[in-house]
DRENVOSE-220533 format. One line per field, with one value per residue (C-alpha): residue number from 1; residue in one letter; x, y, z. Coordinates in Angstrom, 2 decimals, padded with zeros to 5 digits. Layout:
BEGIN
i <- NUM; ...
aa <- a; ...
u <- X; ...
v <- Y; ...
w <- Z; ...
This chain:
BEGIN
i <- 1; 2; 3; 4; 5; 6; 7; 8; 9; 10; 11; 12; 13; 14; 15; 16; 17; 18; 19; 20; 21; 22; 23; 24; 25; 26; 27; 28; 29; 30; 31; 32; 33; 34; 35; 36; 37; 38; 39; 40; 41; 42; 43; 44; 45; 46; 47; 48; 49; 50; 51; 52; 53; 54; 55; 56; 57; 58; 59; 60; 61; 62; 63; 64; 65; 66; 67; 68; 69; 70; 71; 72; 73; 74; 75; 76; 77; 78; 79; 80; 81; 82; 83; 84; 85; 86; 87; 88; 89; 90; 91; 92; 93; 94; 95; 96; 97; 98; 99; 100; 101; 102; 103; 104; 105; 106; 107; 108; 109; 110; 111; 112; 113; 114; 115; 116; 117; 118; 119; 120; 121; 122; 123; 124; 125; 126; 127; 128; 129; 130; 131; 132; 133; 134; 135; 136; 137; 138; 139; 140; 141; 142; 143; 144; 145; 146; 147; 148; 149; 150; 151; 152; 153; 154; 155; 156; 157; 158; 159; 160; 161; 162; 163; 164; 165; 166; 167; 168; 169; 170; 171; 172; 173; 174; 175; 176; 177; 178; 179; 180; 181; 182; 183; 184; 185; 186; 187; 188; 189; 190; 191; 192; 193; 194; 195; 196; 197; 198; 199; 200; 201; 202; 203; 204; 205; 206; 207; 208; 209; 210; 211; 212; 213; 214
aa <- x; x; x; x; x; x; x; x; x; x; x; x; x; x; x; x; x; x; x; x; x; x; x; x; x; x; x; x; x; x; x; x; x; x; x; x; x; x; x; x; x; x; x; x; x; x; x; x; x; x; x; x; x; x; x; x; x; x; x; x; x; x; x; x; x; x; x; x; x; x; x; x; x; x; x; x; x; x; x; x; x; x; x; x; x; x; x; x; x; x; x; x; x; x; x; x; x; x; x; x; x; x; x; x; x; x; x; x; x; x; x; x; x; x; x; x; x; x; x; x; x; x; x; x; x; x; x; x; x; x; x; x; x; x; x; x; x; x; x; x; x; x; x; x; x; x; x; x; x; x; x; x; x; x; x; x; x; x; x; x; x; x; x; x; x; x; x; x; x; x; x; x; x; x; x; x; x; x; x; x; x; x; x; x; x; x; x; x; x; x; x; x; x; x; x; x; x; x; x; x; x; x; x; x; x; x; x; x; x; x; x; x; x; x
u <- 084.83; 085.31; 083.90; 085.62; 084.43; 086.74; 088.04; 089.90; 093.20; 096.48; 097.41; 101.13; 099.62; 096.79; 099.91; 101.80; 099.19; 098.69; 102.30; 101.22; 101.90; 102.43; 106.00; 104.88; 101.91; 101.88; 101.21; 101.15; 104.15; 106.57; 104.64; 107.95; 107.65; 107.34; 104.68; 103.73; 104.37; 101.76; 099.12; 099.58; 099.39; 096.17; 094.52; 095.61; 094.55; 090.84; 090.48; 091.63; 094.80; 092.69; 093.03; 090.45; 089.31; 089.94; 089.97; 093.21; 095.44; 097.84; 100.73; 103.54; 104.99; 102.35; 100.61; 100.21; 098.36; 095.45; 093.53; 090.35; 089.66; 092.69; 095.41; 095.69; 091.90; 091.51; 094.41; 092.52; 091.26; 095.37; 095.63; 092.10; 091.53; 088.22; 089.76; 092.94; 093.31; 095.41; 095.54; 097.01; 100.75; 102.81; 105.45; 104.24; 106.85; 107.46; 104.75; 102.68; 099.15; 097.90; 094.91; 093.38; 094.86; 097.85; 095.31; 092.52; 095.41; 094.25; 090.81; 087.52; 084.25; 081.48; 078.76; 080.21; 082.27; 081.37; 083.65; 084.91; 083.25; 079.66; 077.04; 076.23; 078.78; 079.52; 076.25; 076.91; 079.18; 078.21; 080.23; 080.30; 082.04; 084.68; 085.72; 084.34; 083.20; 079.60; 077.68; 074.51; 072.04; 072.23; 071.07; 074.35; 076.92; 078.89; 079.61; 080.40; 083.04; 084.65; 085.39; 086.77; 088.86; 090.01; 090.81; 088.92; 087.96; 091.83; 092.75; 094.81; 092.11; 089.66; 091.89; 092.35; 088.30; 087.42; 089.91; 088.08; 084.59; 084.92; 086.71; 084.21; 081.28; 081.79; 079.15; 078.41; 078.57; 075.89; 073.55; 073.39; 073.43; 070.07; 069.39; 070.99; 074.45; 074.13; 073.39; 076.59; 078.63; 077.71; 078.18; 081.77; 083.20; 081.75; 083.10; 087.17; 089.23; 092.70; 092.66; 096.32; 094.78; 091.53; 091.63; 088.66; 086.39; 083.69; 083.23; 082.72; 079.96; 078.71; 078.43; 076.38; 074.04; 073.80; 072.57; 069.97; 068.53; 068.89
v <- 106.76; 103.71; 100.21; 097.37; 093.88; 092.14; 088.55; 086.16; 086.56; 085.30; 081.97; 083.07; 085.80; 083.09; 080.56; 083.46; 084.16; 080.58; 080.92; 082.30; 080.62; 081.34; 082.84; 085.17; 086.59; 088.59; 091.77; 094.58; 095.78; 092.40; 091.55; 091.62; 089.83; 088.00; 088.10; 091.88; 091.86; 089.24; 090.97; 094.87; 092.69; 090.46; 094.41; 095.50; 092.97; 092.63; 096.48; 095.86; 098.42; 101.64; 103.51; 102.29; 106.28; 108.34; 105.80; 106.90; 103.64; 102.61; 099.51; 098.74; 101.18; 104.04; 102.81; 101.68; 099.15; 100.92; 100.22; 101.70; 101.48; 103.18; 100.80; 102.92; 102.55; 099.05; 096.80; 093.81; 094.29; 095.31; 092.11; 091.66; 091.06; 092.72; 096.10; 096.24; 098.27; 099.54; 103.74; 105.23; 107.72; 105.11; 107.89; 111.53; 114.49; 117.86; 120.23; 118.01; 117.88; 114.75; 112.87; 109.57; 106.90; 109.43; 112.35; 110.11; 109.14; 108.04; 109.36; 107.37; 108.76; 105.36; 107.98; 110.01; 107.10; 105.24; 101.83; 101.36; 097.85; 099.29; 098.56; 101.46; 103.64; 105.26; 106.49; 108.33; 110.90; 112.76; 114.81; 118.09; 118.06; 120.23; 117.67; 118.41; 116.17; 116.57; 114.33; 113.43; 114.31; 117.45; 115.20; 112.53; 114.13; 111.45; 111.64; 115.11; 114.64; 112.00; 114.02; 116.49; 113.93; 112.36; 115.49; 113.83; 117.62; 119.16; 119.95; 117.24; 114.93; 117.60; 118.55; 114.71; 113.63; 116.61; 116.16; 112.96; 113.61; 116.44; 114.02; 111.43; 113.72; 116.31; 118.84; 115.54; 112.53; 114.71; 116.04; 112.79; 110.08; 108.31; 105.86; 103.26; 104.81; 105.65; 102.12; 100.67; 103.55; 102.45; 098.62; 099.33; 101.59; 099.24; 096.33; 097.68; 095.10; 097.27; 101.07; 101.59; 100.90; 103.39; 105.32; 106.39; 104.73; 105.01; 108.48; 107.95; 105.27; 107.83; 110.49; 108.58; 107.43; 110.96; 111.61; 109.20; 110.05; 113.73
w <- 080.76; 079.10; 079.95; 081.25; 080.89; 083.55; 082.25; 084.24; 086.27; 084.61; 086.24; 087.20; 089.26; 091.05; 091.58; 093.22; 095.27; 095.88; 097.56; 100.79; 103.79; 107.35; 107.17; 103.86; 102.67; 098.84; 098.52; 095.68; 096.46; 096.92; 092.75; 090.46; 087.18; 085.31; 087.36; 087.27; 083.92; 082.91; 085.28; 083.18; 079.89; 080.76; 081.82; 078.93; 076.85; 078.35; 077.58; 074.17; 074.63; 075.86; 078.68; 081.57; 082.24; 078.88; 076.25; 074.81; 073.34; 076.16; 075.94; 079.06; 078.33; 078.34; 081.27; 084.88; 087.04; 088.44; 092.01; 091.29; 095.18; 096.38; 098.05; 101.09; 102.24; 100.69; 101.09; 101.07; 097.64; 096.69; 094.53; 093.74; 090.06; 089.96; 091.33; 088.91; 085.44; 083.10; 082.84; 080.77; 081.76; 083.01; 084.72; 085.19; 084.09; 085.95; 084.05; 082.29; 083.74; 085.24; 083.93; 084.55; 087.33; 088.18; 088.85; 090.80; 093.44; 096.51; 096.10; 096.35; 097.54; 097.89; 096.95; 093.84; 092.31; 088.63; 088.16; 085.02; 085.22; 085.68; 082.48; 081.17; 082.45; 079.18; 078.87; 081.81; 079.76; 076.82; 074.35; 072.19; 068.73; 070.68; 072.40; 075.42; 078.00; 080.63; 082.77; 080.73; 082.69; 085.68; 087.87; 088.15; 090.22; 090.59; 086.26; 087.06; 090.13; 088.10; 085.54; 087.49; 089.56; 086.87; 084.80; 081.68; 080.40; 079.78; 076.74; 075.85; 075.96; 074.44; 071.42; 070.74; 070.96; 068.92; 066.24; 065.75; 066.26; 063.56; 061.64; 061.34; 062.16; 059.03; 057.93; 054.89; 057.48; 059.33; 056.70; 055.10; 057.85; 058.65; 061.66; 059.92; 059.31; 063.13; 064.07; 061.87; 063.60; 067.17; 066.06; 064.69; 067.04; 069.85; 068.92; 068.48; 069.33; 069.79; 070.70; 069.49; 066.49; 067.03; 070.29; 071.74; 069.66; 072.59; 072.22; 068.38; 069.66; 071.87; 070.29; 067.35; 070.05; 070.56; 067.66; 068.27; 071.09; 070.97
């Protein structure tokens, strides 16, 4: 999972808001843009372009507006800031397997769930250099039903993180590598400012941590 430091709401989509009155009240489903629009790109932009579950780079195009607590048990948080994001697979196709916002769906469990906006959430997950993604510890199984609700362990998203954890990770990078090439590592990849640019950077963080604290 990836960590989301919520900013502040566009101000078109306050104003609209702001619009309510006795004879109309908004709601996530009357939002059209420009308004909409402004919304996906102010979640996109405050995750710096990655996907709010896998990490994977996202745009408009590639992704949706996300209700972390499901619209159909929580209406009243439908056009709260706090509970939007951008996931990634904007439309699903026959065949393909879901992952992310489009596999979570309407499911939210108080006691197994881990917010995208929770400190520390990363360090929830760990990975191999296959790609592969566990809960760090046997004893969180909320990091373990996420993953399987949000189907962050196919092989899509496998093939992709292990392609670049063996990338940067080679038999050299690891033979050689002391605490301070670990330390850089973390600081880079932590501080990527556009994921279309360097997807899942967290899990090279990550994983270097890893290595640290073995």
């Amino acid at each position: 999972m990836k960590q989301v430091i919520k900013g502040t709401e566009p101000t078109s989509f306050t104003d609209w808001k702001a619009e309510a009155n006795q004879d109309w009240q908004p709601t996530y489903d009357t939002l059209q843009n420009p308004e909409k629009r402004a919304l996906h790109l102010s979640l996109l932009q405050e995750q710096q372009f990655a996907c709010c579950y896998c990490g994977r780079e996202v745009d408009l195009d590639s992704s949706h507006i996300e209700h972390f607590r499901p619209q159909e048990d929580f209406e009243h948080l439908a056009l709260a800031y706090e509970n939007l994001h951008a996931s990634c697979l904007r439309e699903t196709k026959p065949g393909n397997p879901l992952h992310c916002g489009h596999c979570k769906g309407n499911w939210f469990d108080e006691a197994l769930h881990i917010p995208p906006v929770e400190a520390g959430c990363e360090q929830r997950f760990r990975y191999l250099l296959t790609g592969e993604i566990q809960a760090s510890g046997n004893d969180d199984p909320a990091a373990t039903k996420m993953i399987d609700v949000l189907a962050l362990d196919i092989a899509y998203l496998n093939n992709r993180r292990e392609a670049l954890l063996q990338g940067f990770f080679d038999d050299d990078f690891l033979l050689e590598a002391d605490e301070r090439d670990l330390l850089k590592t973390i600081t880079v990849f932590r501080t990527v400012n556009d994921a279309r640019e360097s997807p899942f950077s967290h899990v090279i963080a990550r994983y270097a941590e890893q290595l640290l604290s073995p």
